[in-house]
C-alpha positions as CSV (number, residue, x, y, z in Angstrom):
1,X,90.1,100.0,65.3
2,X,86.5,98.7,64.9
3,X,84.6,100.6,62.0
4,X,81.5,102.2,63.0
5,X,79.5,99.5,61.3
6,X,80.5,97.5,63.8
7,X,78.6,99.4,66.6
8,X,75.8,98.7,65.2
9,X,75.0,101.7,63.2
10,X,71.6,101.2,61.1
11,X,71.8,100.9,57.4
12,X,69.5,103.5,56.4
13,X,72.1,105.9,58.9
14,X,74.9,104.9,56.5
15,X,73.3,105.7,53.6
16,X,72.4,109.2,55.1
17,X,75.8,109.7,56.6
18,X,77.6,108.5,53.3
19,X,75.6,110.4,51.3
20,X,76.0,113.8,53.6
21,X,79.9,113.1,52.9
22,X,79.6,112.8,49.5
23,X,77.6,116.4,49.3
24,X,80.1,117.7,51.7
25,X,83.1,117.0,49.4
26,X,80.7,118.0,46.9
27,X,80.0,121.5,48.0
28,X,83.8,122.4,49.4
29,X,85.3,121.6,45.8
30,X,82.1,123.6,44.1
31,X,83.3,126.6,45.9
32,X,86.9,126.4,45.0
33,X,86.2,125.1,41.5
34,X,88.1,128.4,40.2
35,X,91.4,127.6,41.9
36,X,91.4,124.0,40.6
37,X,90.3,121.6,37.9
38,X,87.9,118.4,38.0
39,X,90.6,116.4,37.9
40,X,91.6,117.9,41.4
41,X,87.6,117.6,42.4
42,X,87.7,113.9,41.2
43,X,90.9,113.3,43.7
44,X,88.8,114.9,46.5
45,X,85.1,112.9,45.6
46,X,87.7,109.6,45.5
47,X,88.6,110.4,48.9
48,X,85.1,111.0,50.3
49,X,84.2,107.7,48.8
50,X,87.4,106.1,50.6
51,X,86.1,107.5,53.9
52,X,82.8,106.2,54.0
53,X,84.5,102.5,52.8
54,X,86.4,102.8,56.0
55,X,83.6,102.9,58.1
56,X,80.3,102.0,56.4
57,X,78.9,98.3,54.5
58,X,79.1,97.5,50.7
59,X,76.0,99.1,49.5
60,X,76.3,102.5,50.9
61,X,79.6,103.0,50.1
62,X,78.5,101.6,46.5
63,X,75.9,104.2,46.7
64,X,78.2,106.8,47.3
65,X,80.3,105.7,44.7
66,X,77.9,106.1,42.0
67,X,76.7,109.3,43.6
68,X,80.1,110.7,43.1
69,X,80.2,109.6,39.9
70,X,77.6,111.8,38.7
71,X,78.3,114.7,40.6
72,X,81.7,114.6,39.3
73,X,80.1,114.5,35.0
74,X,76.8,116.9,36.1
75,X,78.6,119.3,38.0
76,X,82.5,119.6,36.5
77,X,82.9,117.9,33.7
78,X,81.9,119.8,30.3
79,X,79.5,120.8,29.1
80,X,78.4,121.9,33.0
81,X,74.9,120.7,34.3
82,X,74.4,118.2,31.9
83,X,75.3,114.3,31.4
84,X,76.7,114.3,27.6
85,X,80.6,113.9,27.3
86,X,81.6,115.2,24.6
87,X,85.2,114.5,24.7
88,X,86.1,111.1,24.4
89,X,89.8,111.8,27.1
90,X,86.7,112.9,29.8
91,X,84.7,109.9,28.7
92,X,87.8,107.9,30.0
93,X,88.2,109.7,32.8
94,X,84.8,109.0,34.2
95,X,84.8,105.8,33.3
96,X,87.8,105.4,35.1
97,X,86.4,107.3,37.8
98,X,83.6,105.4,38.0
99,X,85.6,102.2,38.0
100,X,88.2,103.1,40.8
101,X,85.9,104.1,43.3
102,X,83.7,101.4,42.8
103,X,86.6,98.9,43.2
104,X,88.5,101.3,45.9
105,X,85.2,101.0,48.0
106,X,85.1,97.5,48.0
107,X,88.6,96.9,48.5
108,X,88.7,98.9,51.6
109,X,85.7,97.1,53.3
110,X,86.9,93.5,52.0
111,X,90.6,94.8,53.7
112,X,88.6,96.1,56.5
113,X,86.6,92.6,56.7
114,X,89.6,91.0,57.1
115,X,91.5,92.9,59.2
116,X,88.1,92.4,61.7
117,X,88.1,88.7,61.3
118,X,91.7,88.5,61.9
119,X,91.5,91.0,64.9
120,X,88.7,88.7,66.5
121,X,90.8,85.6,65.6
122,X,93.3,86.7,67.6
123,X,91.2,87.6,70.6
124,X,89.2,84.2,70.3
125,X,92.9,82.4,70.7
126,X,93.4,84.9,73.7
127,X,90.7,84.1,75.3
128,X,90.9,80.8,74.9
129,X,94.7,80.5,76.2
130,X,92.7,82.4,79.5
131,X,90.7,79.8,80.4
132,X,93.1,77.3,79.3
133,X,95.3,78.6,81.9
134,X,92.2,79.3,84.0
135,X,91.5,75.6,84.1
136,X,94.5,74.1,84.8
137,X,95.2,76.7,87.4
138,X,92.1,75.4,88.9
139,X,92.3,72.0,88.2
140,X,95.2,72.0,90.6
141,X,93.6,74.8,93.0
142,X,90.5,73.2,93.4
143,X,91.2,69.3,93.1
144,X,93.5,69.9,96.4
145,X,90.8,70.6,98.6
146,X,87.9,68.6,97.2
147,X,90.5,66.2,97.7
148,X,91.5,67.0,101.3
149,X,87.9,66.9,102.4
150,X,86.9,64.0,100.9
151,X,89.8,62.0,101.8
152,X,88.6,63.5,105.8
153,X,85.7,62.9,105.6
154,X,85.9,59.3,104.3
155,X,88.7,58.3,106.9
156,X,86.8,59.4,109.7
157,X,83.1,57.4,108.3
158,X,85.5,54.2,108.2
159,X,87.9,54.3,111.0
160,X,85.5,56.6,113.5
161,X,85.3,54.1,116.2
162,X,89.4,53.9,115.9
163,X,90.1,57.3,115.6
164,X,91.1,59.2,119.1
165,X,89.6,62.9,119.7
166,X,92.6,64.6,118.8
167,X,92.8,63.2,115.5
168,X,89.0,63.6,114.5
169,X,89.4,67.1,115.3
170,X,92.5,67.8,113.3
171,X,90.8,65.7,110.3
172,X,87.8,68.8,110.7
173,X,90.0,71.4,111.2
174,X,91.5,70.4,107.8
175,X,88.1,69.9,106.3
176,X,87.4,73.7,107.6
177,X,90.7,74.9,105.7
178,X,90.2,73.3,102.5
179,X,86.7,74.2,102.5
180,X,87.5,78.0,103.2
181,X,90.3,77.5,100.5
182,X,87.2,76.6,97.9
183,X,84.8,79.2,99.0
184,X,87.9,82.0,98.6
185,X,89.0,80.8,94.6
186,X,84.8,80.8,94.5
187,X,84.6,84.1,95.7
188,X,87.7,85.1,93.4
189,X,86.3,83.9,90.7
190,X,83.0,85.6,90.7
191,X,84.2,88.8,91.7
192,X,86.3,88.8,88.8
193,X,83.1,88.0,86.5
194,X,80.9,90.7,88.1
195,X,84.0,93.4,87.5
196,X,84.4,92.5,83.9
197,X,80.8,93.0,83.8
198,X,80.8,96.2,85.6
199,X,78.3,94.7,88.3
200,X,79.9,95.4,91.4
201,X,79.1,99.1,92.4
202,X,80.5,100.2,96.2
203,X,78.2,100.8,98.7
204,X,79.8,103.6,101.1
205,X,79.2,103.0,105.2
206,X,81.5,103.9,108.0
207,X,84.1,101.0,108.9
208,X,86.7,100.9,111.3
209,X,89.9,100.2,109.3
210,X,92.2,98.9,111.9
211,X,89.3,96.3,113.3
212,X,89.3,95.2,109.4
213,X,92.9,95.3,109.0
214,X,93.4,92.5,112.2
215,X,90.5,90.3,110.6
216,X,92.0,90.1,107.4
217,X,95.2,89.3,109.7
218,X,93.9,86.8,111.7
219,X,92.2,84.6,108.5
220,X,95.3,84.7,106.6
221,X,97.9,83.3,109.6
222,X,96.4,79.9,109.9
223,X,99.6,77.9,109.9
224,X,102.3,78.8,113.1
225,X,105.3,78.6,110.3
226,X,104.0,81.2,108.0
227,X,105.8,85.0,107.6
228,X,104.6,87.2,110.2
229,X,102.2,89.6,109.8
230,X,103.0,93.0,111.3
231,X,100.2,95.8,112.0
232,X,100.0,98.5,114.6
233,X,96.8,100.4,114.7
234,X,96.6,104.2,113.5
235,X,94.2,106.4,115.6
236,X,94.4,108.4,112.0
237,X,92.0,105.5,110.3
238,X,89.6,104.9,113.3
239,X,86.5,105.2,110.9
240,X,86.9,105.8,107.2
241,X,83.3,106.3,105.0
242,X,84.1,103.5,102.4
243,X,83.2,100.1,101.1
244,X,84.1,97.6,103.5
245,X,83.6,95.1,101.4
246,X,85.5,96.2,99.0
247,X,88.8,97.3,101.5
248,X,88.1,93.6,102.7
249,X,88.9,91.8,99.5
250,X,91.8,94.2,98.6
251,X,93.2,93.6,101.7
252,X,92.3,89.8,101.7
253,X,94.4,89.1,98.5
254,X,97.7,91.4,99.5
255,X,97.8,89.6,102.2
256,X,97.5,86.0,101.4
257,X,99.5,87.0,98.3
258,X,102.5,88.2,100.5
259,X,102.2,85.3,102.9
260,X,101.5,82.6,100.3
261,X,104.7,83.7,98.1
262,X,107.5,84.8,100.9
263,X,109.8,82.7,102.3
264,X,108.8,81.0,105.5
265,X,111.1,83.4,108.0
266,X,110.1,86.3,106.1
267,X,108.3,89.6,107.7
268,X,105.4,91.3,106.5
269,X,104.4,94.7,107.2
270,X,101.0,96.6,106.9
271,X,100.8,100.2,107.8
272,X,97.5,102.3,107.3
273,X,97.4,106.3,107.2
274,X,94.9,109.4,106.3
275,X,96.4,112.1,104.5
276,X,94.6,114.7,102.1
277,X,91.1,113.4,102.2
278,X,93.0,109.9,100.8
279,X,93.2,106.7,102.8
280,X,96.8,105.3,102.6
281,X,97.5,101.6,102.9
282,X,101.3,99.7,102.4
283,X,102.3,96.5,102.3
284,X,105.4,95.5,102.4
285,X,108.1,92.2,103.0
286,X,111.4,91.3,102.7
287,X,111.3,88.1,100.4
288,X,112.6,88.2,96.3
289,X,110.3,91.0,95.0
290,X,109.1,90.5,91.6
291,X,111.0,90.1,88.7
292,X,111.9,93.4,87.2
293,X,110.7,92.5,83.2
294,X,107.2,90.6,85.1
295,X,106.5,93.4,87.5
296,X,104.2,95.6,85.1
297,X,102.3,92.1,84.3
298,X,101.5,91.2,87.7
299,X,98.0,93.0,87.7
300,X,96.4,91.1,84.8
301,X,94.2,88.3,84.8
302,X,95.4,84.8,85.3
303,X,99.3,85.7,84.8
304,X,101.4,84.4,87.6
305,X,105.1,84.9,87.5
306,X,107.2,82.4,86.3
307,X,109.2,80.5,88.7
308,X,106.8,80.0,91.1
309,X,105.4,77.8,93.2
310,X,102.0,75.8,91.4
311,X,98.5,76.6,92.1
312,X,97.0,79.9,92.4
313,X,94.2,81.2,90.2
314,X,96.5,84.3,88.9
315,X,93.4,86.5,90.1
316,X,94.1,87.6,93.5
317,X,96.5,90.4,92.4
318,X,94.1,91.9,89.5
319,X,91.1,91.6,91.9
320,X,93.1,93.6,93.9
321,X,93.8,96.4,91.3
322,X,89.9,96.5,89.8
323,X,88.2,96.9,93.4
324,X,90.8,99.7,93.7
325,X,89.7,101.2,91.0
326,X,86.5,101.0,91.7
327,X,86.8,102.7,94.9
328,X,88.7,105.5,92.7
329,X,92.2,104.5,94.1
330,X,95.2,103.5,92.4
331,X,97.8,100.9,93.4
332,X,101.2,100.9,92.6
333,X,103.9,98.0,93.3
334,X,107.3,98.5,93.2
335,X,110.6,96.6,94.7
336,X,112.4,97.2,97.7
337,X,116.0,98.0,97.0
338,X,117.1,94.9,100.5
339,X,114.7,92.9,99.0
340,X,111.1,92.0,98.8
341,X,107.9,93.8,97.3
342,X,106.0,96.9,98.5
343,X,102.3,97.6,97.9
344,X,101.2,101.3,97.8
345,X,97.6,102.2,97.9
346,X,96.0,105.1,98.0
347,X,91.9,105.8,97.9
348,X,89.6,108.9,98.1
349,X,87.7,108.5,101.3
350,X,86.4,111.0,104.4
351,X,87.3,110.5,107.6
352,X,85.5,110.9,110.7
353,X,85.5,113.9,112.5
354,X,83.9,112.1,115.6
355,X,86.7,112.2,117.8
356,X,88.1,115.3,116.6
357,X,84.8,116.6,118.3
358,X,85.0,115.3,121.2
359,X,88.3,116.2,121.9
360,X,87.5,120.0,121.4
């Protein structure tokens, strides 16, 4: 845990803080003084002193130290309300009293110190094995496609005149797929950005969710050998008061997921439902599932299970889980006992009574 230093707290705050400690431990132990000696009372100012080395800088916490100090000989050392120390096992004690929390309070805060440098260490080499694995992800990810539609592009500038119809048009189409390939680990990409920066608010408008539900469909079945997508519409989810946007890209990623990482004769099943003021969307197919120690990893940031096939960002899934969440909805993955993986989403949404009206 940070200290509160850390966030920024102002130094003259710590000084009034510390200081409002020290006269709190102060005042509890002048109260009580019947029931126990100073040498209790000195325990107690030590551990006030402790406290504000946990979370305060040096100075303060030397401040309070010295403060201590002298509440401790003015206040409960004899003779009472005076500084003289007559006896020379007192002397000693404040002395030692004097020396202990001084060198207690720095300790702690050195300790801390380094506890903060190690703690930021260790999230420096995290972040950097991110976007080490961020970059060869893409390195791979992108260099396909640049690839592809440079490649295209430079076959049909040189062989045009060679080149039939059919085969101009294929070299395009592939252009087309490579660059929607790009502009989808684009869009990935900064999405991801604007959640960790908690840019991306919903914006709430009626959408039809089947109509979206086909779309998302129909963009993600480009090949004729890739799993089939099943969906029948639910009059239930007609129009649903949400971000469409947002359902899009959710929606998006499960389903190029599931197609991209099933095998080739493999089914995949959407169903959408309304129940309890919640929209209600699974996913489902019959291929390996995840592994069972991976499958609570899945939702974080770059990680893609091991085993599989290369390229891939690792952000699909975990886009999928923060525009859930910032729709209010929770998604929750779990394995299929025959095989394969289920998706289970569920977000707060209303409905429209539209229909409902009209049929009455």
């Amino acid at each position: 845990m940070r200290s509160v230093y850390s966030k920024k707290i102002s130094l003259n705050q710590q000084y009034v803080i510390g200081i409002s400690i020290i006269l709190l431990a102060f005042f509890t132990s002048y109260f009580f003084q019947d029931f126990m000696g100073y040498k209790v009372v000195a325990l107690i100012l030590l551990l006030a002193v402790s406290l504000t080395a946990v979370i305060f800088s040096i100075f303060p916490v030397l401040v309070c130290a010295l403060l201590s100090a002298l509440i401790l000989n003015f206040f409960f050392i004899p003779p009472f309300y005076t500084f003289k120390i007559n006896s020379a096992e007192d002397l000693l004690l404040f002395i030692m009293y004097l020396l202990i929390a001084m060198i207690n309070g720095v300790l702690t805060i050195k300790i801390r110190q380094f506890e903060d440098k190690k703690r930021d260490e260790e999230e420096k080499e995290k972040t950097i094995a991110l976007y080490n694995t961020l970059l060869n992800s893409l390195s791979h990810e992108l260099r396909t496609p640049i690839s592809t539609i440079i490649g295209s592009v430079d076959t049909i500038v040189i062989n045009e005149e060679k080149l039939s119809k059919e085969i101009i048009q294929s070299l395009y189409d592939e252009i087309a797929t490579a660059g929607h390939r790009l502009n989808r680990q684009v869009e990935n990409l900064l999405n991801m950005s604007r959640l960790d920066a908690g840019m991306l608010k919903p914006t709430f408008d009626w959408v039809d969710v089947n109509e979206l539900i086909f779309k998302v469909i129909n963009e993600n079945t480009e090949k004729p050998d890739d799993p089939q997508v099943f969906f029948e519409a639910n009059e239930n989810v007609d129009l649903v008061l949400i971000d469409g946007g947002f359902l899009e890209m959710i929606l998006y990623n499960l389903i190029h997921n599931a197609i991209r990482h099933t095998p080739k004769n493999s089914n995949i099943l959407v169903l959408s439902n309304y129940n309890d003021g919640r929209l209600i969307i699974d996913i489902s197919d019959n291929g390996f599932g995840f592994p069972k120690d991976e499958i609570n990893r899945v939702f974080d940031k770059f990680y893609k299970i091991s085993g599989t096939a290369t390229g891939g960002t690792g952000l699909g899934l975990s886009i999928v889980k923060g525009f859930t969440e910032a729709l209010n909805g929770k998604i929750i993955l779990e394995n299929i006992q025959i095989g394969g993986a289920h998706f289970h989403i569920e977000i707060p949404a209303q409905r429209s009574t539209l229909e409902m009206e009209e049929n009455e």
